[in-house]
MIDONU-467195 format. One record per residue (C-alpha): residue number from 1; residue in one letter; chain; x, y, z. Coordinates in Angstrom, 2 decimals. Last residue first. Example, Ala and Ser with C-alpha at 12.3 -4.5 7.8 and 13.67 -1.06 7.14 Angstrom:
2
+-----+------+------+---------+---------+---------+
! pos ! code ! unit !      px !      py !      pz !
+-----+------+------+---------+---------+---------+
!   2 !    S !    A !   13.67 !   -1.06 !    7.14 !
!   1 !    A !    A !   12.30 !   -4.50 !    7.80 !
+-----+------+------+---------+---------+---------+
//
This chain:
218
+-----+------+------+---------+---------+---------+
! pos ! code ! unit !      px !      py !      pz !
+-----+------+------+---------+---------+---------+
! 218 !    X !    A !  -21.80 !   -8.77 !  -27.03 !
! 217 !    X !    A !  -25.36 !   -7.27 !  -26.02 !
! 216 !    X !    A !  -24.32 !   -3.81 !  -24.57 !
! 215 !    X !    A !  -27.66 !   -1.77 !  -23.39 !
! 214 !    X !    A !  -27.19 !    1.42 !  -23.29 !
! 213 !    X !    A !  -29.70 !    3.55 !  -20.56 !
! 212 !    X !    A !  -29.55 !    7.16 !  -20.42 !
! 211 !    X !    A !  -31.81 !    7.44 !  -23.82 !
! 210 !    X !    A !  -30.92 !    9.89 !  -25.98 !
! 209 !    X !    A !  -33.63 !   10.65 !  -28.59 !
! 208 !    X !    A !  -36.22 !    8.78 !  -25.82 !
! 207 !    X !    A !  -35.25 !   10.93 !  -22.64 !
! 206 !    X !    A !  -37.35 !   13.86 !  -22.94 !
! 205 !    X !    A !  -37.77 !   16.83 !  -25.26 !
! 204 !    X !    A !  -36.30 !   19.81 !  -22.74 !
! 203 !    X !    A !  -34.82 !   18.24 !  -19.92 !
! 202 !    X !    A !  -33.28 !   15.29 !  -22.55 !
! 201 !    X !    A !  -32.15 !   17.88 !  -24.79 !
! 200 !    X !    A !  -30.57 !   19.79 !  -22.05 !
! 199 !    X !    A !  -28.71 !   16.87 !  -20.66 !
! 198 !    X !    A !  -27.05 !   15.72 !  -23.87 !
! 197 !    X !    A !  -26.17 !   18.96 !  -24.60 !
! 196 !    X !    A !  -24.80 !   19.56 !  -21.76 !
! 195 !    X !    A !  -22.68 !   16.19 !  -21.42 !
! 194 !    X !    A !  -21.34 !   17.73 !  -24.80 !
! 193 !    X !    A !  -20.17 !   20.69 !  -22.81 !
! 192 !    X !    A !  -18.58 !   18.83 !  -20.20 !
! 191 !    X !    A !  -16.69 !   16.60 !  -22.32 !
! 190 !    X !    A !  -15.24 !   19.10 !  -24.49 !
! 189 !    X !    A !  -14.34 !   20.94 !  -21.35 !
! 188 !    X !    A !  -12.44 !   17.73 !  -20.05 !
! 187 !    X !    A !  -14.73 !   15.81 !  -17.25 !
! 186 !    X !    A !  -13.63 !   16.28 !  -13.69 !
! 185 !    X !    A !  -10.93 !   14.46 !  -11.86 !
! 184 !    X !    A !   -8.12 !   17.10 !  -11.22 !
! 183 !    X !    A !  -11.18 !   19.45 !  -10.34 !
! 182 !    X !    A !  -11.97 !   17.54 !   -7.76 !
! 181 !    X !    A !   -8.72 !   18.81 !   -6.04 !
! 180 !    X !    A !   -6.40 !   16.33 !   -3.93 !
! 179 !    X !    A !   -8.59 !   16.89 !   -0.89 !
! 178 !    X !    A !  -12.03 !   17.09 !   -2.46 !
! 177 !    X !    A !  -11.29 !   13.98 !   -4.29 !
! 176 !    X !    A !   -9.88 !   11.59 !   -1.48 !
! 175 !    X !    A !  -13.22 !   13.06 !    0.36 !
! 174 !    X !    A !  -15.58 !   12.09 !   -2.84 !
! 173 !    X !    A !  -14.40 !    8.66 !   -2.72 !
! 172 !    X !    A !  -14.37 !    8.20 !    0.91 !
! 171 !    X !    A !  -18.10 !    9.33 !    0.57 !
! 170 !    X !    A !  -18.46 !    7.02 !   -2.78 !
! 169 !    X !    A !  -17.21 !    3.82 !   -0.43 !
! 168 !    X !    A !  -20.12 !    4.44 !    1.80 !
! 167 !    X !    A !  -23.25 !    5.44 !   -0.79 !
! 166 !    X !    A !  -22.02 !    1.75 !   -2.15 !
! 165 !    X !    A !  -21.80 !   -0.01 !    1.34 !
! 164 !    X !    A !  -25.59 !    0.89 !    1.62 !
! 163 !    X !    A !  -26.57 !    0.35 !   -1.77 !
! 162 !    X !    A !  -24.92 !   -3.43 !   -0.98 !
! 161 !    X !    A !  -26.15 !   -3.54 !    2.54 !
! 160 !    X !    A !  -23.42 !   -3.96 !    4.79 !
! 159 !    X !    A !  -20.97 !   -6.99 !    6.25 !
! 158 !    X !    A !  -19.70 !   -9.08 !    8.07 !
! 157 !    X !    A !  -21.80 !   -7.93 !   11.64 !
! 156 !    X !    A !  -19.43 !   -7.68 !   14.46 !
! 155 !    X !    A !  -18.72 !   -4.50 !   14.56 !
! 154 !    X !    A !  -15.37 !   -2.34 !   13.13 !
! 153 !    X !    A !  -15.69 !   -1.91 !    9.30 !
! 152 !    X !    A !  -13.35 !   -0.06 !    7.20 !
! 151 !    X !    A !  -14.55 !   -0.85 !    3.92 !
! 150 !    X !    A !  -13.38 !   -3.85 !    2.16 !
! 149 !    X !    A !  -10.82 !   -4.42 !   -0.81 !
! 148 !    X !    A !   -9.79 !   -6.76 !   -3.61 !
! 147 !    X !    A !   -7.16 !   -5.30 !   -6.22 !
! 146 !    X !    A !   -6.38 !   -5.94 !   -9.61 !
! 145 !    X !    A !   -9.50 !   -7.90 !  -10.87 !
! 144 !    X !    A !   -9.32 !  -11.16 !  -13.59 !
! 143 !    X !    A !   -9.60 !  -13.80 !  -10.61 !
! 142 !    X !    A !  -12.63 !  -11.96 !   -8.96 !
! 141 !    X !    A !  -14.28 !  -11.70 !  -11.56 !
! 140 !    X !    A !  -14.18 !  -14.81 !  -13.25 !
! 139 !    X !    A !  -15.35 !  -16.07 !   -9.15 !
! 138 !    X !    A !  -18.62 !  -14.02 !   -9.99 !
! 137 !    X !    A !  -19.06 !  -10.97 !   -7.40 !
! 136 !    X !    A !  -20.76 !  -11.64 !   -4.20 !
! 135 !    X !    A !  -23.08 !  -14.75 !   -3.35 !
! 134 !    X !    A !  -26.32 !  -13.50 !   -1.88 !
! 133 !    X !    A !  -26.46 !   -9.94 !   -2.13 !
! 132 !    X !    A !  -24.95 !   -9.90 !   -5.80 !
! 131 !    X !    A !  -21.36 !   -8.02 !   -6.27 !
! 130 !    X !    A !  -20.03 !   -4.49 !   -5.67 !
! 129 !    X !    A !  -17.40 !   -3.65 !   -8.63 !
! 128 !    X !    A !  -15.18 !   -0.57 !   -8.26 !
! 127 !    X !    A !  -14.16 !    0.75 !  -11.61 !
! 126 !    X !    A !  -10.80 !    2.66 !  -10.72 !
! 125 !    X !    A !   -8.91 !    5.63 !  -12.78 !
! 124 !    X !    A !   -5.40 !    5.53 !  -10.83 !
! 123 !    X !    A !   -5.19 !    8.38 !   -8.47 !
! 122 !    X !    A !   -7.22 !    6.53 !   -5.89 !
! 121 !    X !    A !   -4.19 !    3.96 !   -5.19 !
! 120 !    X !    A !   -5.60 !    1.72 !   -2.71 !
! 119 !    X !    A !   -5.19 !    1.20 !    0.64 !
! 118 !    X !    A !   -8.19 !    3.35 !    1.93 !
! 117 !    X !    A !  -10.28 !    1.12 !    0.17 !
! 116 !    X !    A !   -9.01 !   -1.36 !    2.54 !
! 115 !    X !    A !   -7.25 !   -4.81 !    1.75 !
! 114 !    X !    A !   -7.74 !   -7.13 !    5.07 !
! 113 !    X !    A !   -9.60 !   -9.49 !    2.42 !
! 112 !    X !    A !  -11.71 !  -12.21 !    2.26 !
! 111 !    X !    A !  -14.93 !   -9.92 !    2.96 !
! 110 !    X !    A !  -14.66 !   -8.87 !   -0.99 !
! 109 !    X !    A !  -15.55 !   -5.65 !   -3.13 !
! 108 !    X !    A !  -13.62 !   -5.48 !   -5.92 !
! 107 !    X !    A !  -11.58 !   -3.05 !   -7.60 !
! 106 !    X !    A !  -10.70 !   -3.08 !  -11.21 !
! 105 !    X !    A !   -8.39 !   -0.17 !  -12.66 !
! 104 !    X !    A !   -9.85 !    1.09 !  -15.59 !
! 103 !    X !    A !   -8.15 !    2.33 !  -18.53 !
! 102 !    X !    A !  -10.35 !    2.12 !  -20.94 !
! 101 !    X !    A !   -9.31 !   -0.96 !  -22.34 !
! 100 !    X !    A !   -9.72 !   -2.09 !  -18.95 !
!  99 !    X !    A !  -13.00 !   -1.09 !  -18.55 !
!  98 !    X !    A !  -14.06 !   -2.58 !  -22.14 !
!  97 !    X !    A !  -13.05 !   -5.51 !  -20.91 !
!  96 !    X !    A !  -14.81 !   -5.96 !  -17.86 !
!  95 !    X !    A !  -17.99 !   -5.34 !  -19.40 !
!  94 !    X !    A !  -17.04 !   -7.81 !  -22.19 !
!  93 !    X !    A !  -16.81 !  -10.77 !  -19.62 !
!  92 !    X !    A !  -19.69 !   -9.76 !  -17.92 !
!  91 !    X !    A !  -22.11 !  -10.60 !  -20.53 !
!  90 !    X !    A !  -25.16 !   -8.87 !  -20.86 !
!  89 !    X !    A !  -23.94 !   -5.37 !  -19.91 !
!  88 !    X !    A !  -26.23 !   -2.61 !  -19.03 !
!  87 !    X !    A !  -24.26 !    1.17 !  -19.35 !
!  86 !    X !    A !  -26.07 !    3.71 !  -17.46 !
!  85 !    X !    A !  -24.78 !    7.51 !  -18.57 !
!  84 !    X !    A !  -26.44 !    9.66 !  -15.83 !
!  83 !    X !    A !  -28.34 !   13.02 !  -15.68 !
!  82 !    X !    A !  -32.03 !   11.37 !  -16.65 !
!  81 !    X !    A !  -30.85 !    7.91 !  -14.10 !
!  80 !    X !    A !  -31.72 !   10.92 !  -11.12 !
!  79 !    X !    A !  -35.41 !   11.03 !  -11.98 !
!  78 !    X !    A !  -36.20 !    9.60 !   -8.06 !
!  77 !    X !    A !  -34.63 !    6.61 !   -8.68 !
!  76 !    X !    A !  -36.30 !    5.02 !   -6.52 !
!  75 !    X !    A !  -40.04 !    5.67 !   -7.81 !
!  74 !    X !    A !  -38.55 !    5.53 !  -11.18 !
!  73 !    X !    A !  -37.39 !    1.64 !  -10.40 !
!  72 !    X !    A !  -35.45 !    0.80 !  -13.72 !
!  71 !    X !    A !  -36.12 !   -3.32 !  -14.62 !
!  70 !    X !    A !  -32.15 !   -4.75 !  -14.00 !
!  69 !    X !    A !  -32.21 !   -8.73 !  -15.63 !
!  68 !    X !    A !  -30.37 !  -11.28 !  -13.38 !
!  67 !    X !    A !  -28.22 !  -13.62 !  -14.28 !
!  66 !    X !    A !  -26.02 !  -11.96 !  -16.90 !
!  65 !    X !    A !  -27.37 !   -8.11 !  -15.97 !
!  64 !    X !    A !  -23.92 !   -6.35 !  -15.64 !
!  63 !    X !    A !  -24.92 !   -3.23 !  -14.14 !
!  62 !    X !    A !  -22.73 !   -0.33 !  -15.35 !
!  61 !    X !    A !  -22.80 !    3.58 !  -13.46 !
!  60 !    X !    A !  -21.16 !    6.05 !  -15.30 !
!  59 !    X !    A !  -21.02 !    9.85 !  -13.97 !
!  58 !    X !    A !  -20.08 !    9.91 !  -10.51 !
!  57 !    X !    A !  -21.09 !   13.46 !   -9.40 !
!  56 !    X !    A !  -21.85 !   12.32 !   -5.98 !
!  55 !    X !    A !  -25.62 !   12.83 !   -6.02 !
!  54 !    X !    A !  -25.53 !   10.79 !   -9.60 !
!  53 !    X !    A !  -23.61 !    8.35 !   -7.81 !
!  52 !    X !    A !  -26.20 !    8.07 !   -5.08 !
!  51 !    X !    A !  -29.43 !    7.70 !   -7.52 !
!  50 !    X !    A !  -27.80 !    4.85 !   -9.33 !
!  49 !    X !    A !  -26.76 !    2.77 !   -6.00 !
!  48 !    X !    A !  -31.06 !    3.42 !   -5.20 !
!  47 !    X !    A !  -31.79 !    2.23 !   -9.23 !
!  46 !    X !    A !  -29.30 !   -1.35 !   -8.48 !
!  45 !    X !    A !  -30.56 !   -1.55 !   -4.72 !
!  44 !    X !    A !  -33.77 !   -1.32 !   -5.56 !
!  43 !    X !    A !  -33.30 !   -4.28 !   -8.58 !
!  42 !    X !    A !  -33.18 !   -6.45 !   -5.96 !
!  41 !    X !    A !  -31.13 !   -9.79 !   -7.48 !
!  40 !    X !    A !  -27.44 !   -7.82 !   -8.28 !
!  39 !    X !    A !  -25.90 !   -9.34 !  -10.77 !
!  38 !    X !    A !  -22.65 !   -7.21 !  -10.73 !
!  37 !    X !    A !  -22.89 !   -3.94 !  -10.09 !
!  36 !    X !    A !  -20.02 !   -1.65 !  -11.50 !
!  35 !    X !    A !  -19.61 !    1.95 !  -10.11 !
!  34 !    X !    A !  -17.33 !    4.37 !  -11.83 !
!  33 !    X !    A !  -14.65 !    6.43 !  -10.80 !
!  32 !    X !    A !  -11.92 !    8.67 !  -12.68 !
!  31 !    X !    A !  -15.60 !    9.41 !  -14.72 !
!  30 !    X !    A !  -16.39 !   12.32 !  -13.19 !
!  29 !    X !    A !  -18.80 !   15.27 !  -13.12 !
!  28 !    X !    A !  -18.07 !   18.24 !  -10.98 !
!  27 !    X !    A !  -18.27 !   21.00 !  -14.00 !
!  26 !    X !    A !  -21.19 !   19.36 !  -15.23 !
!  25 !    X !    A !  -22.81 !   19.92 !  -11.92 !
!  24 !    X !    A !  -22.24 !   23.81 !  -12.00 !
!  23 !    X !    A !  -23.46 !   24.38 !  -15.77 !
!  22 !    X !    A !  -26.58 !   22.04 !  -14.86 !
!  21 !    X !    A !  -27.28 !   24.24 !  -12.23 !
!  20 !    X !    A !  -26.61 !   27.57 !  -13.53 !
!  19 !    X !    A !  -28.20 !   26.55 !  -16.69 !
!  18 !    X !    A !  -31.42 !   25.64 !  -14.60 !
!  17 !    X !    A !  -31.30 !   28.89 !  -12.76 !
!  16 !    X !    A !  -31.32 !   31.18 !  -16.05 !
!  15 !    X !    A !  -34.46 !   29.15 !  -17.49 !
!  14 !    X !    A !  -34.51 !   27.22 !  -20.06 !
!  13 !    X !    A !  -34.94 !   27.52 !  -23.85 !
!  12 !    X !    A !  -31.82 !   29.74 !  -24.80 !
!  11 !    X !    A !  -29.71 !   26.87 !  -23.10 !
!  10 !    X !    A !  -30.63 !   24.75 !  -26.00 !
!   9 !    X !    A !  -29.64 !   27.30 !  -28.88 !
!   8 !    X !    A !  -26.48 !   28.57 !  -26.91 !
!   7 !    X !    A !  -25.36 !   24.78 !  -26.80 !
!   6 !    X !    A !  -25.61 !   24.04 !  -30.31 !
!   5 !    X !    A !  -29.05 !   22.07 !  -31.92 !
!   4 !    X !    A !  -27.64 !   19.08 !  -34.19 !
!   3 !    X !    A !  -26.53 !   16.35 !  -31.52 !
!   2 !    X !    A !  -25.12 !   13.41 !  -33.39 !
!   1 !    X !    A !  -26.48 !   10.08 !  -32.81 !
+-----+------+------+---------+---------+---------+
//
């Protein structure tokens, strides 16, 4: 749906501070990285993985929803899902797809590997998939992905909470960024100021004309 009103016109109707804020946290937004969750049973863990991308300027999140159906958690998500671009996939077959046709790099979360994150090439766009509590990411998956990985981990215990090891691998995310320039990763200007409008019309006449949430049937 196209957006009619122009940038001036929207900003107009909020405050100075708010388009200093939104203005700022456009201008960190990336999609290099994105954050796939695969079939994930607790839907907290889906809406509290949501809320820490948003915090870390990560703007895509997709939850591939094949065996189990995401229901948004407001009370966990704490409004953050209003700022993000959530993309629910019915079939995880075409979610991985589109990535690649995008340009993605597929990373996968796996204990059966001595792969980590910090091995990988972070300069290449990368989806990084985190898979169900109970049984990981789907063996289709793993076969079609280009790299496995782990976080560095030194107890005894296997492994972490899935929202857990997500707000984990999105701090060494945001450190490779801040070192190499997070500016070298943000959105183009076009892209930031249509993100704007996107945003503003949401703040200002609520989520329903562009809702954060597509759902891909195919």
């Amino acid at each position: 749906m196209p957006l009619v009103n122009s940038l001036d016109d929207l900003f107009s109707q909020v405050t100075e501070r708010r388009k200093n804020l939104l203005m700022q946290t456009a201008s960190h937004r990336t999609r290099h990285f994105c954050m796939v969750l695969e079939d994930l049973f607790d839907p907290h863990n889906i809406s509290a993985v949501i809320r820490t991308a948003e915090v870390f300027g990560l703007q895509e999140v997709c939850v591939i929803e094949e065996d189990n159906a995401y229901r948004v958690n407001k009370s966990i998500l704490k409004g953050s899902f209003k700022w993000m671009t959530l993309n629910l996939y019915q079939k995880r077959k075409t979610c991985m797809e589109q990535l690649k046709n995008k340009g993605y790099k597929i990373a996968v979360a796996s204990t059966n590997t001595q792969n980590s994150v910090l091995d990988l090439d972070l300069n290449q766009p990368t989806a990084f998939y985190l898979g169900s509590e109970f049984h990981g990411n789907h063996p289709d998956t793993l076969a079609a992905a280009d790299y496995e990985f782990k976080l560095p981990q030194y107890g005894i215990t296997e492994s972490l909470n899935v929202s857990v090891a997500a707000g984990v691998l999105m701090t060494y995310l945001d450190v490779f960024m801040q070192k190499k320039g997070r500016e070298h990763y943000a959105l183009t200007k076009s892209e930031q100021e249509e993100l704007l409008r996107i945003w503003l019309d949401r703040h200002l006449n609520g989520v329903e004309k562009y809702p954060p949430i597509v759902k891909i049937t195919d």
